[in-house]
Residue frames as qw, qx, qy, qz and C-alpha x, y, z in Angstrom:
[[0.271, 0.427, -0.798, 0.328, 86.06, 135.67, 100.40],
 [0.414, -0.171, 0.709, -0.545, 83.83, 135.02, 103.41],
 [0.844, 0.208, 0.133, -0.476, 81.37, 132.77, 101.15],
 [0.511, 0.330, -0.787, 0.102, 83.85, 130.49, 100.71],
 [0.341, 0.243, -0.862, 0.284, 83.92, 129.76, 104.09],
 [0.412, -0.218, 0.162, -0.870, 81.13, 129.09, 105.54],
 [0.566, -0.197, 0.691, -0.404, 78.99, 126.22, 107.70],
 [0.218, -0.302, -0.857, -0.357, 77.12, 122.89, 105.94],
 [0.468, -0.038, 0.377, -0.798, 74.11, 123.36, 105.61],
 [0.679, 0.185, 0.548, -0.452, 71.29, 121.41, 104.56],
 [0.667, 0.700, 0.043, -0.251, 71.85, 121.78, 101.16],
 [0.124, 0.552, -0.822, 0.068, 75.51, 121.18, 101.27],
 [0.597, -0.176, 0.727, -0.290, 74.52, 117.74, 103.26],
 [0.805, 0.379, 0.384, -0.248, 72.03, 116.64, 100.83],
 [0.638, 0.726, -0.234, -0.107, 74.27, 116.90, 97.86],
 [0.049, -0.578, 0.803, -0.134, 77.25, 115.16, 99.60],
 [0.603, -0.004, 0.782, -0.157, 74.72, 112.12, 100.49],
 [0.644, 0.676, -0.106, -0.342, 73.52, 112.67, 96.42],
 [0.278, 0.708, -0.649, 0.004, 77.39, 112.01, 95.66],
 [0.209, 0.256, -0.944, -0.013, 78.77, 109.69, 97.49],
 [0.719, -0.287, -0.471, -0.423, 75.46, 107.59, 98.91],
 [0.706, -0.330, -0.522, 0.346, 76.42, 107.71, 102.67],
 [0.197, -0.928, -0.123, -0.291, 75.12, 110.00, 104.88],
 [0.639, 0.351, -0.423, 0.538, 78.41, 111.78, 107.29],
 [0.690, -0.636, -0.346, 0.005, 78.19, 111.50, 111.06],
 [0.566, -0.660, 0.289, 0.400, 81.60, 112.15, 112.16],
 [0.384, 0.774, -0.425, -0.270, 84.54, 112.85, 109.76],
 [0.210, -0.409, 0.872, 0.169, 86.77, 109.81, 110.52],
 [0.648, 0.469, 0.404, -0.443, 83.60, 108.13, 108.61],
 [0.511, 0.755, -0.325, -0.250, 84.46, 109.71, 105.15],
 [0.090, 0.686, -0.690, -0.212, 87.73, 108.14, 105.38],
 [0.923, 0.140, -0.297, -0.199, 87.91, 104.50, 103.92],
 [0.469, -0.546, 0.685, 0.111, 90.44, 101.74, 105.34],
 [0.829, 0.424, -0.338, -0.139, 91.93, 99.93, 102.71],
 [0.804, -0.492, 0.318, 0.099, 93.87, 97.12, 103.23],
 [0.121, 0.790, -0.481, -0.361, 97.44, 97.27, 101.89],
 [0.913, 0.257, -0.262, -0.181, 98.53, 94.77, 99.38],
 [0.902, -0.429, 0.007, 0.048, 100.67, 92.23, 100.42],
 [0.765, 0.312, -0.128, 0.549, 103.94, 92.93, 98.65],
 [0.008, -0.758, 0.085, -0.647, 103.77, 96.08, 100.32],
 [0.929, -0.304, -0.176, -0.121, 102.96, 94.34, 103.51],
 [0.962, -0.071, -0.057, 0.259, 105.92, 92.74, 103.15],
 [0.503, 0.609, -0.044, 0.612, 108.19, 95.12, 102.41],
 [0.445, -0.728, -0.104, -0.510, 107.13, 96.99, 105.36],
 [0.706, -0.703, 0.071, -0.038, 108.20, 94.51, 107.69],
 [0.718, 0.270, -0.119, 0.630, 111.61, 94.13, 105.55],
 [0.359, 0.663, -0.023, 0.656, 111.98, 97.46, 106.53],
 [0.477, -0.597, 0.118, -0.634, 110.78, 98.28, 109.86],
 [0.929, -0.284, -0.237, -0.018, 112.07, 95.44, 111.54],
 [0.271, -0.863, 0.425, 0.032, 115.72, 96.01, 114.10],
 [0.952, 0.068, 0.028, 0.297, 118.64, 94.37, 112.75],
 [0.537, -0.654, 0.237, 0.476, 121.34, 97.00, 112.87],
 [0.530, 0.238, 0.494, 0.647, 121.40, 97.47, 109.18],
 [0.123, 0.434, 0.216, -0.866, 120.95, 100.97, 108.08],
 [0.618, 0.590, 0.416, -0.311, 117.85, 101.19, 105.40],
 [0.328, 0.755, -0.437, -0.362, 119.97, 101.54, 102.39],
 [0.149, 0.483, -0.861, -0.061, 121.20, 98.29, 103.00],
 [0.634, 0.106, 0.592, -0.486, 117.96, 96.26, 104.09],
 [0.765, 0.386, -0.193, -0.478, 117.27, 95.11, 100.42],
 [0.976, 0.009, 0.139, 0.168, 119.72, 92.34, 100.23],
 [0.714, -0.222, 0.322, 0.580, 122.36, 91.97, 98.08],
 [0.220, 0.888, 0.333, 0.227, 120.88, 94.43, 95.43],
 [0.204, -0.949, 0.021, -0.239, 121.52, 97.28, 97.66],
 [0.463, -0.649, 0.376, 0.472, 125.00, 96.12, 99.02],
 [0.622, 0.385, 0.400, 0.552, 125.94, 95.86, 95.11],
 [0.001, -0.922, -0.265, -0.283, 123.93, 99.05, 94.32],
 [0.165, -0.985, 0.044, -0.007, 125.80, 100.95, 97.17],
 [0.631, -0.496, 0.394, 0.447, 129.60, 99.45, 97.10],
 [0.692, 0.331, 0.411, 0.492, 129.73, 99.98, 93.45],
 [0.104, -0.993, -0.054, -0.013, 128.43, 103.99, 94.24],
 [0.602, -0.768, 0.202, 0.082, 131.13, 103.89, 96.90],
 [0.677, -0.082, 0.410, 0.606, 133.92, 102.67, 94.26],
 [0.342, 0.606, 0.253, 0.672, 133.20, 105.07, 91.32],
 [0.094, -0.982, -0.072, -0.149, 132.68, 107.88, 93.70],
 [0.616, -0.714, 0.267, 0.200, 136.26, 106.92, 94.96],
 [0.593, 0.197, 0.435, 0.649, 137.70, 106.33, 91.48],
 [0.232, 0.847, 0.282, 0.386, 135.91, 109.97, 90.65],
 [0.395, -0.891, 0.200, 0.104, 137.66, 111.82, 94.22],
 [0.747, -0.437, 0.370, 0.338, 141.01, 109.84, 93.36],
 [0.586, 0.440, 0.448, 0.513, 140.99, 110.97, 89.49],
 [0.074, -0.964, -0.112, -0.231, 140.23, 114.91, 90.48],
 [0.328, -0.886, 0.310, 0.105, 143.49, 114.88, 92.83],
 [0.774, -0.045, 0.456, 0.438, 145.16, 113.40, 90.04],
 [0.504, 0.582, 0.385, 0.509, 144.43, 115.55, 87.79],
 [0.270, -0.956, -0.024, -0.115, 144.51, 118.52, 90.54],
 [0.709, -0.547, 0.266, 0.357, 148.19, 117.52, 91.24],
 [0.691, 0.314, 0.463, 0.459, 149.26, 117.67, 87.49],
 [0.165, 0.893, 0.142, 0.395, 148.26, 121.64, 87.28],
 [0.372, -0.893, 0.252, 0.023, 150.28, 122.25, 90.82],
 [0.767, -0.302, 0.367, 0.432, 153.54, 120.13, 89.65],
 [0.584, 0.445, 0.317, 0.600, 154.01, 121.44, 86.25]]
């Protein structure tokens, strides 16, 4: 268990600069910065921008379709159940 964890050494070092060809000063090094594509980008600031809309509804018109159409079948599905829940208590 304990040889698992255990310092770099030299040999650990050399075989990391073997791999990736760049020796590692600090960790924040290792870490690459990619730059994000642009559609993302965009999207981003669709999203992340204050307008009083709640994030379901930021896509456009999509997403008010998408959620008023939810928001009808889930209210045709609640209004069919206490129809059909009213049919077992009247008879």
């Amino acid at each position: 268990m304990f040889h698992l964890i255990r310092p770099l050494n030299h040999i650990t070092l050399n075989r990391f600069i073997m791999l990736t060809g760049q020796r590692m000063h600090h960790q924040q090094q290792c870490v690459k910065k990619s730059k994000l594509p642009a559609k993302l980008q965009r999207l981003q600031k669709l999203f992340q921008e204050k307008n009083d809309l709640p994030v379901f509804l930021k896509g456009g018109a999509k997403d008010k379709m998408l959620y008023y159409s939810t928001l009808g079948l889930a209210g045709m599905g609640l209004l069919y159940n206490i129809v059909f829940l009213a049919g077992y208590i009247i008879d």
